[in-house]
C-alpha positions in Angstrom: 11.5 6.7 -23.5 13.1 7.4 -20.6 12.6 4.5 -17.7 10.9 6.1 -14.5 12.2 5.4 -11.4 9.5 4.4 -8.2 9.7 7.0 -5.3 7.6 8.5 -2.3 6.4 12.1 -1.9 5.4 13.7 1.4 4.3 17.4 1.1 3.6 19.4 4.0 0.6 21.8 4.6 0.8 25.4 3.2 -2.7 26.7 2.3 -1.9 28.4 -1.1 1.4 27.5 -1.3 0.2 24.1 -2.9 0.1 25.4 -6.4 4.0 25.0 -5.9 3.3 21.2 -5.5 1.2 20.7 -8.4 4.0 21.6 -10.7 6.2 19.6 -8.7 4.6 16.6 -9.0 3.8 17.0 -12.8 7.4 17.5 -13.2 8.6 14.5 -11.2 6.5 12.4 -13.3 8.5 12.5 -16.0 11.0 10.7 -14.5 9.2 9.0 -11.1 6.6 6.4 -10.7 4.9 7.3 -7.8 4.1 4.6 -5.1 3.5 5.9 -2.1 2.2 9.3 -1.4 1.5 11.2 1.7 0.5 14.9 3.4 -1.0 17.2 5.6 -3.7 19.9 4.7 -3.0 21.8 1.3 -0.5 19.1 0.9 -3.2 16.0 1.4 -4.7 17.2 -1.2 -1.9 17.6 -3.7 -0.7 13.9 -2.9 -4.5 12.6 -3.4 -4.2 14.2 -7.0 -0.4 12.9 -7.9 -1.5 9.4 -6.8 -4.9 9.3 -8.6 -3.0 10.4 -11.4 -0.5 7.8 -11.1 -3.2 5.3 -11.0 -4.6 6.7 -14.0 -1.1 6.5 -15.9 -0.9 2.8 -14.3 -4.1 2.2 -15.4 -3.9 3.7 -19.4 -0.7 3.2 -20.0 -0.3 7.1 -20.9 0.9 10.7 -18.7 -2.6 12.8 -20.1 -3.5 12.9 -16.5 0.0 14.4 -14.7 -0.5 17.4 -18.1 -4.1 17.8 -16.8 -2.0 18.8 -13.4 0.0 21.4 -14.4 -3.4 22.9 -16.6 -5.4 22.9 -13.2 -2.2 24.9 -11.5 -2.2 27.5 -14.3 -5.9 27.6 -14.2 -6.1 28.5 -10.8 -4.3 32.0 -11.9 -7.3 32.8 -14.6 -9.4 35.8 -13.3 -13.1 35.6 -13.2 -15.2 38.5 -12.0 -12.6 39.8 -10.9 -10.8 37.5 -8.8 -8.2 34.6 -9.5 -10.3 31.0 -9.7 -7.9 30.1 -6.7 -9.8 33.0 -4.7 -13.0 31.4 -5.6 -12.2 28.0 -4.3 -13.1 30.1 -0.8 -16.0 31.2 0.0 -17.3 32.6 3.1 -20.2 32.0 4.9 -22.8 35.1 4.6 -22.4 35.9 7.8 -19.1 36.2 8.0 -18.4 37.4 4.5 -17.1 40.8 5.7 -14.6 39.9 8.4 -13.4 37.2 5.5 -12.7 39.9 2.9 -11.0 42.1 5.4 -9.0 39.0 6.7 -8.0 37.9 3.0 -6.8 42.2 2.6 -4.4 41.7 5.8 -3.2 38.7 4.5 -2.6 40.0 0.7 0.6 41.4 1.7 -0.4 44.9 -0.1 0.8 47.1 2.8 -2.6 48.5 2.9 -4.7 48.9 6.5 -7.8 46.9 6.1 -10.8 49.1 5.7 -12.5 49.4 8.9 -8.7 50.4 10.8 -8.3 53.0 7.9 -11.4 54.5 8.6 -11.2 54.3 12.3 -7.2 56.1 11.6 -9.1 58.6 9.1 -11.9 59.7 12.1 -9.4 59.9 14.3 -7.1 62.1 12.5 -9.8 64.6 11.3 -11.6 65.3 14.9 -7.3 65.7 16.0 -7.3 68.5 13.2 -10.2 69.7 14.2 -9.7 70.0 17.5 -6.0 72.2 17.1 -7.8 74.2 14.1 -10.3 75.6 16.7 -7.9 76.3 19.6 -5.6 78.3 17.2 -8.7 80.2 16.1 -9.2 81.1 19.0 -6.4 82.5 20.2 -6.4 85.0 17.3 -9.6 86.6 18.2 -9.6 89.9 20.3 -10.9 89.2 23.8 -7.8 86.1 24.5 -9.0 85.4 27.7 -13.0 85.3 26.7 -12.2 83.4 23.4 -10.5 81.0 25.1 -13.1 80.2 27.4 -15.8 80.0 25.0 -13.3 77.5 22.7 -12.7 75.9 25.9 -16.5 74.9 26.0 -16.6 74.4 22.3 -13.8 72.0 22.7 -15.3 70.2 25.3 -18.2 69.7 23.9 -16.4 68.5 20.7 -14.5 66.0 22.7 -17.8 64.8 24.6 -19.4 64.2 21.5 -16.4 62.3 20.1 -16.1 60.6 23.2 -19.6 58.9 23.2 -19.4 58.4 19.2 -16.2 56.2 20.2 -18.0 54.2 22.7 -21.0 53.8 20.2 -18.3 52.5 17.6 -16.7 50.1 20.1 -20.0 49.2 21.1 -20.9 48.4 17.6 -17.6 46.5 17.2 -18.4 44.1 20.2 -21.6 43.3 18.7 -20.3 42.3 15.4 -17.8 40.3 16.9 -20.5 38.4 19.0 -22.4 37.9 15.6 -19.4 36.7 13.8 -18.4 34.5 16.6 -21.5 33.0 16.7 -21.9 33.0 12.9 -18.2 30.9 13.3 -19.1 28.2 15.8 -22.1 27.8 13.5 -20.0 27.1 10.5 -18.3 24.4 12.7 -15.4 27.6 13.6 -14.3 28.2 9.9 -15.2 31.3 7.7 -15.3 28.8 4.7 -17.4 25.2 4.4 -15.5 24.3 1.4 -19.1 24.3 -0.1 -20.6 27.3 -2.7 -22.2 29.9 -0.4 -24.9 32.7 -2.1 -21.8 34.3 -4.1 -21.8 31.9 -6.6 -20.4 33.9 -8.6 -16.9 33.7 -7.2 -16.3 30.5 -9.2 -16.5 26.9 -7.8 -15.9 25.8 -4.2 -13.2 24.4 -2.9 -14.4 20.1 -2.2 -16.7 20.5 -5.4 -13.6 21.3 -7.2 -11.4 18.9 -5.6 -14.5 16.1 -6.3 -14.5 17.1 -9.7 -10.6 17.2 -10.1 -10.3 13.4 -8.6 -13.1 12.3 -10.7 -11.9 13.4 -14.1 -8.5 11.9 -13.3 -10.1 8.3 -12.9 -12.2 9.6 -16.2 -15.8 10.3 -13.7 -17.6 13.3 -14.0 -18.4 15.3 -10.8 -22.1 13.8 -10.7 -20.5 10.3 -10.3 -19.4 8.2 -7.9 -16.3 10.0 -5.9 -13.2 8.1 -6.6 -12.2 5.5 -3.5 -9.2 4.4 -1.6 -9.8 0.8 -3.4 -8.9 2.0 -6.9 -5.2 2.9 -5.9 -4.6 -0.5 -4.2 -5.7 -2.3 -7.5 -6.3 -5.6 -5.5 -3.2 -5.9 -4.0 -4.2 -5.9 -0.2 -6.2 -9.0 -0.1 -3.5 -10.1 2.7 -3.4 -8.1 5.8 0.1 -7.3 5.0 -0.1 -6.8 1.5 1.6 -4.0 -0.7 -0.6 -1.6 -2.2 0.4 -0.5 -5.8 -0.5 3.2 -4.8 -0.1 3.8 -1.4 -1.6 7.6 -0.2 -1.9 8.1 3.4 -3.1 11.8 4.9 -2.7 13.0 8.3 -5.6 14.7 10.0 -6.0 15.8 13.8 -9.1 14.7 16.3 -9.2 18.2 18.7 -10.8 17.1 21.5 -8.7 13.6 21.6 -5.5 15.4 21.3 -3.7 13.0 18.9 -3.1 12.8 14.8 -4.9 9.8 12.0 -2.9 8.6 9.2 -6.5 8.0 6.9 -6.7 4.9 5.4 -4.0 3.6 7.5 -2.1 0.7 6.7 -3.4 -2.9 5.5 -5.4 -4.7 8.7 -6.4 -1.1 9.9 -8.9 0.7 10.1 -8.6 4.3 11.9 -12.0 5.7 11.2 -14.3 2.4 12.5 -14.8 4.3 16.2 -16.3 6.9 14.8 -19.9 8.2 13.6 -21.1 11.4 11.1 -24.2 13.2 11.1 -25.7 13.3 7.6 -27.6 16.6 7.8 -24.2 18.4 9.5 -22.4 16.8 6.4 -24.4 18.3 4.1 -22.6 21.7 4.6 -19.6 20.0 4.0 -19.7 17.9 0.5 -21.9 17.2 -2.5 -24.8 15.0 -2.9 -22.5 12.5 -5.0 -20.9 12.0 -2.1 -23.0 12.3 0.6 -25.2 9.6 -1.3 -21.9 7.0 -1.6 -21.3 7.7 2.3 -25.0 6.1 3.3 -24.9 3.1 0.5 -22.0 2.1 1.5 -21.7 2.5 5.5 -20.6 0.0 7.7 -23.2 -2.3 9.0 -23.4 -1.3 12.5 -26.1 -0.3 14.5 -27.2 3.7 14.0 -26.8 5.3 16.9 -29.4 8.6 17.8 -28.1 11.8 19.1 -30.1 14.8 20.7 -29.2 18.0 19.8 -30.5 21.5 21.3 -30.8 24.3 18.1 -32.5 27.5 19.2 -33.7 26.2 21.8 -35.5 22.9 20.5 -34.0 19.3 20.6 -34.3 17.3 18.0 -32.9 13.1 17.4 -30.8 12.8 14.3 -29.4 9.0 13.5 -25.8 9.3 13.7 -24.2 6.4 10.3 -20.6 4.7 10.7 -18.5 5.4 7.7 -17.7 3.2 5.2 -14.6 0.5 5.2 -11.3 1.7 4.1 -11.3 0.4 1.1 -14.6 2.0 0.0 -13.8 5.4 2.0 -13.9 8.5 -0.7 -10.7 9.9 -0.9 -12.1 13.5 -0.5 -13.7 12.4 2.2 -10.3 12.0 3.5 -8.9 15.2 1.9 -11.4 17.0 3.4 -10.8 15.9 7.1 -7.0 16.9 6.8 -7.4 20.5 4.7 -9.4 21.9 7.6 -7.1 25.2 8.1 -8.1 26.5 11.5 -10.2 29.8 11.2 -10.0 29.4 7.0 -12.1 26.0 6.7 -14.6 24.6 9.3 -13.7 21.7 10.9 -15.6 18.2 10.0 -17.8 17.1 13.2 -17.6 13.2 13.7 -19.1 11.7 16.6 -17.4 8.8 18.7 -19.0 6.2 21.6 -18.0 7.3 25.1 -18.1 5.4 28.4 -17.0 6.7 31.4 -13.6 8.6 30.2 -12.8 5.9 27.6 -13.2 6.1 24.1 -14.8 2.6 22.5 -17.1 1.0 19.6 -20.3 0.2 19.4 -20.2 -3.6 19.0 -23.7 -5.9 20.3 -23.7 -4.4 23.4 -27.0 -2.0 23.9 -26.4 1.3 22.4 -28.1 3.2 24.5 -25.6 2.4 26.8 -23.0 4.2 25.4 -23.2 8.2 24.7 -21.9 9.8 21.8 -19.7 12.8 22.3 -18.7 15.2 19.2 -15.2 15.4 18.1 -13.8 17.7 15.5 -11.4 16.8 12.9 -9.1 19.7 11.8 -6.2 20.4 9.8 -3.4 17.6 10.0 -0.9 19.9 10.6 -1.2 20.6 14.1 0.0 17.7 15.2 2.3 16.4 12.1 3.3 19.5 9.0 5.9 17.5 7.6 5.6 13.8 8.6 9.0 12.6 6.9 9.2 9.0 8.2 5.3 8.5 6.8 7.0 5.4 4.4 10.4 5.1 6.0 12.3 2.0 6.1 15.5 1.0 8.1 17.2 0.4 4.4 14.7 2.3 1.7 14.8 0.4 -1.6 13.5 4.0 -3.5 14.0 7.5 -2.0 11.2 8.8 0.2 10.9 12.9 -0.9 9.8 15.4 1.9 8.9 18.7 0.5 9.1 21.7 3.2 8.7 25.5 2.7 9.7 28.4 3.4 9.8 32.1 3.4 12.6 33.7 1.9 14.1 37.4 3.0 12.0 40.0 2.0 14.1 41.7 -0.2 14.0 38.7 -2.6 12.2 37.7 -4.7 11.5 34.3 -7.0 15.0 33.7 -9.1 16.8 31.7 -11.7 19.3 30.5 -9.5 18.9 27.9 -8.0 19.1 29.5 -3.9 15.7 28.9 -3.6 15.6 25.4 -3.6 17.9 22.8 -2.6 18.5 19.8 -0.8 19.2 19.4 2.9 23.1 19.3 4.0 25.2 16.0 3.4 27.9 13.7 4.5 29.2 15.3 8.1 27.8 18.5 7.5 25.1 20.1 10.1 22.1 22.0 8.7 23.5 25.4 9.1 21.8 27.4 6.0 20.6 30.1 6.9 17.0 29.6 4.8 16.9 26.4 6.8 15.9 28.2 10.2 12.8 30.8 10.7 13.8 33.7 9.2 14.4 36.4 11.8 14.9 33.7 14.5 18.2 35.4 15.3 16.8 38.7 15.8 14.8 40.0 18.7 11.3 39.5 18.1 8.5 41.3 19.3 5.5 40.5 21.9 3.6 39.1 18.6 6.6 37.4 16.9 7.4 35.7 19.9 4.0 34.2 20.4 4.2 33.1 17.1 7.3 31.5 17.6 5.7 30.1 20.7 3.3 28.2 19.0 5.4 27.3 15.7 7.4 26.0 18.1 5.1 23.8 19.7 3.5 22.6 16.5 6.8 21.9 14.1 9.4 20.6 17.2 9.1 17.3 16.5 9.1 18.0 12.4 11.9 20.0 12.5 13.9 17.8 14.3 13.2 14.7 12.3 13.9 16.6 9.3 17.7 17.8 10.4 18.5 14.4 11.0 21.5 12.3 8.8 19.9 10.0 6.9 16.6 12.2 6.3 17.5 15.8 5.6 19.3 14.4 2.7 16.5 13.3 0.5 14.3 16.7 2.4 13.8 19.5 -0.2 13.5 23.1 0.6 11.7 25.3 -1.2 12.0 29.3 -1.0 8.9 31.2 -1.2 9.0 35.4 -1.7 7.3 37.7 0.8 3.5 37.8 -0.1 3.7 34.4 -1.8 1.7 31.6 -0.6 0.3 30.8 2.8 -2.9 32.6 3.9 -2.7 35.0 1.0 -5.9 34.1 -1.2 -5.9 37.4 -3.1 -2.8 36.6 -4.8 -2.2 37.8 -8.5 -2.1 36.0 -12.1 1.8 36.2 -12.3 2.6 35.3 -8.6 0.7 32.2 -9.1 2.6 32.0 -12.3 5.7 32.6 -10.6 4.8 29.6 -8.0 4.2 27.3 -11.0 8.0 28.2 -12.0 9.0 27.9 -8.7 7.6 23.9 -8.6 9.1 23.2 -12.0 12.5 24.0 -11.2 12.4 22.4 -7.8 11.4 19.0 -9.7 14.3 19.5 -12.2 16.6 20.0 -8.8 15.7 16.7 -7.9 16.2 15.3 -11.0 19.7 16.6 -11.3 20.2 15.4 -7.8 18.8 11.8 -7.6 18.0 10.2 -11.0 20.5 11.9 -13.3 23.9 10.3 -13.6 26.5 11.7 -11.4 29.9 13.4 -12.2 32.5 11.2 -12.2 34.4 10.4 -8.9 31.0 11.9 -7.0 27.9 10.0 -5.9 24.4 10.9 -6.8 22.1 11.9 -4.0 20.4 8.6 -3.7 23.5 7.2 -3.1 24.7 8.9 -0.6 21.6 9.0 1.0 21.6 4.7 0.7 25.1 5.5 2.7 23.8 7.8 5.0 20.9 5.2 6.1 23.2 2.4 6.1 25.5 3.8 8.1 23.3 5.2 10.7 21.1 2.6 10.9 24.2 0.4 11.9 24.9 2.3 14.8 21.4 2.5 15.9 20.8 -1.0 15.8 24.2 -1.5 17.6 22.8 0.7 20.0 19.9 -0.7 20.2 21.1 -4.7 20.9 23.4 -4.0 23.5 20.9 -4.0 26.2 19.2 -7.2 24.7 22.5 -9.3 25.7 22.5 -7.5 28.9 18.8 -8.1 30.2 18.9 -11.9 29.1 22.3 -12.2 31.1 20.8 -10.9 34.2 17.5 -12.4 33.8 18.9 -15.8 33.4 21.0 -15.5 36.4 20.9 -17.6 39.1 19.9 -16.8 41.8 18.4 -13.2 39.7 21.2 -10.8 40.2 19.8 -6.5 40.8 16.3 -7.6 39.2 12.8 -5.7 41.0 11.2 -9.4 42.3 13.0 -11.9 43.9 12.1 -15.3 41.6 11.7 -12.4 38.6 11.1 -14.7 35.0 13.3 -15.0 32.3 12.3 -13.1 29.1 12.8 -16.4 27.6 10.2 -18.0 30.2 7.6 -15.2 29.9 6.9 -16.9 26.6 5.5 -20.1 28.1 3.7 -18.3 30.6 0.3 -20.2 31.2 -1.1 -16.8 32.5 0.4 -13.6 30.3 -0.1 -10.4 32.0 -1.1 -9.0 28.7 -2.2 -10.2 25.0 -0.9 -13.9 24.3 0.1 -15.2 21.2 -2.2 -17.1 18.7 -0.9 -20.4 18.9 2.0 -22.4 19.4 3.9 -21.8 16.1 3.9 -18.1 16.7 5.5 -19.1 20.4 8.3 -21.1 18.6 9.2 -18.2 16.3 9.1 -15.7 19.1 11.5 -17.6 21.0 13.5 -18.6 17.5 13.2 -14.4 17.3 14.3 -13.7 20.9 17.4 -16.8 20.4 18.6 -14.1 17.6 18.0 -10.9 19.2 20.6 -12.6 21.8 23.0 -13.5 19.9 23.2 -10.2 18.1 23.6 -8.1 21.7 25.8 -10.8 22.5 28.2 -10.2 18.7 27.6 -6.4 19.3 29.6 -6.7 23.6 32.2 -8.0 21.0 32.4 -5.6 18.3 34.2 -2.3 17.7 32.0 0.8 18.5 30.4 1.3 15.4 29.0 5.0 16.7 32.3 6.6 16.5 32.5 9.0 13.6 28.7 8.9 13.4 27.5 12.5 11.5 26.4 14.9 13.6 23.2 14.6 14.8 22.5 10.6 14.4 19.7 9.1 15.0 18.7 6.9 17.8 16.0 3.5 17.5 12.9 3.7 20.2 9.5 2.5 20.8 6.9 5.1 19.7 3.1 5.3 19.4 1.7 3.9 16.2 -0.1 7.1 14.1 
């Protein structure tokens, strides 16, 4: 048997796309160990499966669950009334069932107008023909100039006609799209809950399938209890700082708050404790199994009451805190990143407000305080690709990032390999084509360019991240054909064969890369990668020290030389400060190691003024160390 190897897996968000994921996964768990897994949207949801699975196989001792994987992949391409079960995982409100269907035709990638513009093209066209048909009649009659005048008046009257039968239809169109609007804000602005709908016969729904999936990996059925966060961490995080065996982190987005949650978070924290659910809004969201864990096992804080106007009536609902991170479903989690904007509606949560400031309700009077809805939506607007989820100065296993991509389209899913590989090495800049947006060297249109616009906006900081020595190394690309993936739900049996392929192939490429051994005289990707990192993160930290040497020079100084304050404190004497301007430490022992800390810090700037410039030579593109916001 062959010994597995640990590594991490982040997977970005790409709607259908995931099916290329679960074959990934299944194949890198022939030779991986997962340990810690992360994702946005599609991709949350296809790290949740690969690490319950991994718990399973830690559990057991046997790979049953990773083959149940690649089953629920092919599965997804079986047909069922007529539609692929992947199809059936969405399924639109009542309301809003015909603008879905015509959505899901745009997006199948047939070349086919959607019905109601073909019709609309077809009406158009025949009262055109029409029109020239009875002009040219016409004018073949004896009497020219009589005929024409009573044409004339014909056509006029044709015209008028048509004219107020195209302000009836436009009419018509503006009040469906005020019902469907409305129908969409009622659905929390999603065509899809994730929940079945009245067509039941399009197959399960998407969060009872995911419920059941997670379930029958820890060997539940889908009337159990939903699987937690707790049974990955095996008992390992007793200590604040303690490892997890099975580490799975998703990225979500608050709207209204503007900023991205890493759900559980890391040991000591605990992202979700600010914030309340409604358990009758919930209920369009997930099954009774676990709606029913959700209130045994909240959070004992005090409920908090909400008033809420619904056709013009107010009624009080009791708002409940969520439960500890540890007992936190994980498709509760799941759910709160998948949240495609416009596909799936959005999860409401509710949050304390004061003022302009966010806060918890602690023993203070709760009617003091004022909850304020928040939605929490698809993780990818903020984060697609969150490559430094589990990254370390020196890794001690390779961190995988999975992105995707759209290939030309006048290719299609191959054998050879030039649809997935890894990102450029050594000194080389990322200069594949298939790296970049495909037609960003072209002149786009007023649409494309909006587009680009807000891909922009969303993937900057991704993109850069990924490009970066020392990451896009251990970044794999994968190539998807024209009418693959993304928002196309109506795809057919053999594409989502094809995808299945696709994500077996791209785990034998990493493999070959990073666990096989390497030709001799050449380094295996992990090992360059190690060099990479350890050569980059020399420089940084070089960089990085220099100022510390420079500030405690000045700062000790005396009289203070160019500081803001005349009498301006040493960092050194900020320590012992008998009033901090800001959090102190907890005792005196933490003071002596911050000033043991600080001693070091010193003489490290101090060794670097010394040293040779260790930047020179860097690869292109190097990273730089700075403070950032914690996620």
């Amino acid at each position: 048997m062959t010994r597995r190897l640990d590594c991490d897996l982040i997977l970005e968000g790409a709607v259908t796309s995931a099916v290329v994921y679960l074959a990934l996964v299944a194949g890198l768990s022939e030779r991986y160990r997962f340990r810690s897994l992360g994702g946005t949207s599609s991709g949350a949801a296809v790290a949740a499966t690969a690490a319950l699975a991994e718990s399973s196989r830690r559990d057991s001792g046997k790979d049953e669950a990773f083959a149940g994987i690649l089953d629920f992949a092919r599965d997804l391409g079986k047909l069922e009334g007529g539609r692929t079960r992947l199809m059936g995982l969405f399924q639109p409100a009542p309301a809003l069932r015909w603008p879905f269907l015509l959505l899901v035709r745009l997006f199948a990638g047939t070349g086919r107008a959607p019905g109601l513009v073909f019709i609309m093209a077809c009406l158009t066209a025949i009262a055109a023909f029409g029109i020239l048909l009875l002009t040219l009649l016409g004018l073949c009659f004896d009497g020219f100039e009589q005929s024409a005048r009573q044409h004339l008046i014909v056509i006029l009257g044709v015209a008028s006609t048509l004219g107020k039968l195209a302000i009836a239809l436009v009419l018509m169109l503006l009040l469906c799209a005020l019902r469907w609007l409305r129908a969409l804000r009622a659905n929390h602005f999603g065509f899809c809950s994730g929940m079945p709908t009245a067509y039941g016969h399009m197959g399960k729904a998407l969060t009872p399938c995911l419920h059941k999936l997670f379930n029958k990996l820890r060997g539940r059925g889908e009337h159990d209890d939903p699987v937690t966060f707790g049974l990955l961490w095996q008992g390992r995080d007793q200590e604040p700082n303690g490892e997890r065996s099975i580490d799975l982190q998703v990225v979500t987005t608050v709207l209204q708050q503007r900023r991205s949650l890493h759900l559980p978070g890391k040991p000591g924290e605990d992202p979700l404790r600010d914030y309340f659910y409604d358990p009758e809004e919930w209920r369009l969201l997930f099954p009774p199994p676990v709606l029913d864990w959700l209130k045994r096992h909240a959070r004992q804080t005090v409920p908090v009451e909400v008033e809420r106007r619904e056709a013009g009536r107010t009624s009080t609902r009791t708002l409940l805190a969520l439960p500890e991170p540890r007992d936190l479903p994980v498709i509760v989690a799941v759910r709160l990143s998948v949240s495609f904007p416009g596909l799936l509606s959005a999860a409401p949560l509710y949050t304390l407000a004061q003022g302009h400031g966010f806060v918890r309700n602690t023993a203070q009077d709760p009617a003091s305080f004022r909850p304020v809805r928040v939605y929490f939506t698809d993780g990818g607007l903020t984060s697609n690709l969150p490559v430094d989820l589990f990254d370390a100065a020196l890794p001690s296993r390779p961190t995988f990032g999975v992105n995707l991509f759209k290939l030309d389209p006048d290719r299609s899913v191959t054998e050879d390999g030039q649809d997935v590989f890894f990102g450029a090495r050594r000194n080389e800049p990322e200069t594949r084509p298939e790296a970049l947006t495909p037609g960003a060297d072209e002149r786009p249109g007023l649409l494309a360019f909006v587009w680009e616009l807000i891909s922009t906006m969303q993937n900057w900081r991704d993109t850069t991240q990924r490009t970066l020595p020392g990451i896009r190394e251990r970044v794999l690309h994968i190539g998807l054909p024209a009418g693959y993936g993304s928002l196309n739900l109506a795809m057919s049996p053999q594409q989502l064969e094809d995808l299945v392929s696709l994500g077996t192939r791209a785990a034998q490429r990493v493999a070959n890369d990073f666990s096989l051994p390497p030709e001799p005289g050449k380094a295996s990707g992990w090992e360059e990668h190690r060099w990479l990192r350890l050569r980059t993160t020399l420089a940084a930290m070089q960089d990085w020290l220099r100022p510390i040497a420079t500030a405690s020079a000045s700062a000790s100084a005396s009289p203070p030389t160019g500081t803001h304050l005349d009498g301006e404190l040493a960092y050194r004497e900020l320590l012992t400060h008998p009033c901090p301007p800001g959090p102190a430490f907890l005792d005196r022992r933490a003071i002596q190691q911050a000033a043991s800390l600080l001693s070091a810090l010193e003489a490290a700037g101090q060794a670097v003024e010394r040293s040779t410039d260790l930047g020179a030579n860097l690869p292109e593109g190097a990273p730089r160390l700075r403070l950032g916001p914690p996620p």
